[in-house]
C-alpha positions, 0 to 999 in steps of 0.5 A: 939165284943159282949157278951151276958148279962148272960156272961157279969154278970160274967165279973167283970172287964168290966164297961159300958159306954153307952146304945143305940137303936140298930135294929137287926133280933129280933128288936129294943132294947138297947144294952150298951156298954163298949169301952177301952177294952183289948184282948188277944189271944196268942200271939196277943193282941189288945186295944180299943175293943168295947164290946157290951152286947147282948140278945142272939148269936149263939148256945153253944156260949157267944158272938161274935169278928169280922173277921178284928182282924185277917186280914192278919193272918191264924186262925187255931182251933184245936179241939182235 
């Protein structure tokens, strides 16, 4: 899961654990990291999440959670 800074800032919750070299489409740069992280969305929850903090992602969005957490599950989005 990732977040960028500007989103991170607000998030009183989160401490961060660590800082390392990461490569990426913009170079190289340090990302820090908070790991032990909780995740709810609906009924699902999920524990030990990574969280690292990012520059930038996609476009209108705050950050970035990966495909796996809905392994073998349907993802509906509703948007009305």
């Amino acid at each position: 899961m990732t977040i960028i800074i500007t989103a991170a800032q607000a998030c009183e919750s989160r401490s961060w654990e660590e800082s390392h070299d990461v490569h990426g489409w913009e170079g190289k740069s340090q990302s820090r990291y908070s790991k032990s992280n909780k995740l709810s969305i609906g009924h699902l929850d999920w524990s030990e999440i990574r969280i690292w903090e990012n520059i930038q992602s996609s476009k209108g969005s705050e950050g970035k959670i990966i495909p796996k957490l809905f392994s073998n599950r349907y993802l509906e989005i509703d948007f009305e």
